[in-house]
GURO-807021 format. One line per field, with one value per residue (C-alpha): residue in three letters; x, y, z. Coordinates in nm, 2 decimals, m for minus. Each point is the difference from the previous one (the first is absolute). Layout:
! GURO-807021
figu ALA	...
east X	...
north Y	...
up Z	...
END
This chain:
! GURO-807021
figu UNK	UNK	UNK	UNK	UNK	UNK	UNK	UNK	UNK	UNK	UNK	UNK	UNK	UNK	UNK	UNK	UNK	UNK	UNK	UNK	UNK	UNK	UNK	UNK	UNK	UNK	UNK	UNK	UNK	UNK	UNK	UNK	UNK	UNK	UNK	UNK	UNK	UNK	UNK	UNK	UNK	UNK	UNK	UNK	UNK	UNK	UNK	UNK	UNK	UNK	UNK	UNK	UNK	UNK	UNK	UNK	UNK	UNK	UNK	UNK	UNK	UNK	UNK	UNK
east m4.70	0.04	0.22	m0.03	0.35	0.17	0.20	0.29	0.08	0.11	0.33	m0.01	0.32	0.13	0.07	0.17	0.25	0.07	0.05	0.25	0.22	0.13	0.00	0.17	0.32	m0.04	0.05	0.30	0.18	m0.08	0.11	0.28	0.09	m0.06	0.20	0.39	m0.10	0.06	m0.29	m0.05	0.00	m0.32	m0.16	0.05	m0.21	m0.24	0.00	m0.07	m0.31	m0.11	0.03	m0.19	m0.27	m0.05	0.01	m0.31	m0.16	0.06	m0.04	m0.16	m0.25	m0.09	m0.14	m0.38
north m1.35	0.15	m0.19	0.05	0.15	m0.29	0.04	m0.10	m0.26	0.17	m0.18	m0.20	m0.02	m0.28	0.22	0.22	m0.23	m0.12	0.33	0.08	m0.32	0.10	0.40	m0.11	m0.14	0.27	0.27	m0.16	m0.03	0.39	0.09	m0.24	0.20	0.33	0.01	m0.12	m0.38	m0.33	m0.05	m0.32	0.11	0.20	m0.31	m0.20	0.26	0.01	m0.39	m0.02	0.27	m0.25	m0.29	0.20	0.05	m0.40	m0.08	0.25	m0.12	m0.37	0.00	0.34	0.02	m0.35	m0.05	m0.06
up m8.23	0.37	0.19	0.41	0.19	0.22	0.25	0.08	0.31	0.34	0.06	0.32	0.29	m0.21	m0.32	0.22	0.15	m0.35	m0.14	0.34	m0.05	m0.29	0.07	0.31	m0.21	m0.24	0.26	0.15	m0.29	m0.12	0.40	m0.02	m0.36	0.15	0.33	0.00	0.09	m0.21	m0.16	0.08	0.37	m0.13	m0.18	0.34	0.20	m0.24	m0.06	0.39	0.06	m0.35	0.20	0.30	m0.25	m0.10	0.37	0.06	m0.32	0.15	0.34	0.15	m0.28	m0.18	m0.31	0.02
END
């Protein structure tokens, strides 16, 4: 039996916000870890440009 290749879905805009929310708080935490800062200082910045993120998803971009 010969099945035919499929391919896989091109993620859209909206999969890349979604994968940069988290990645966003990720990153401040490992740059809050990594420099000489409370790391809670690093999971606010990163929390923030997160928040940036849902406001684009929200209001720049709307779901269709």
């Amino acid at each position: 039996m010969t099945e035919t290749p499929t391919s896989a879905p091109t993620p859209s805009f909206y999969d890349g916000l979604l994968a940069a929310m988290p990645a966003s708080l990720a990153g401040g935490a490992a740059v809050g870890w990594a420099l000489a800062m409370p790391l809670a200082v690093g999971v606010g910045i990163g929390s923030l440009l997160a928040a940036v993120f849902v406001a684009v998803s929200l209001f720049v971009v709307p779901p269709q």
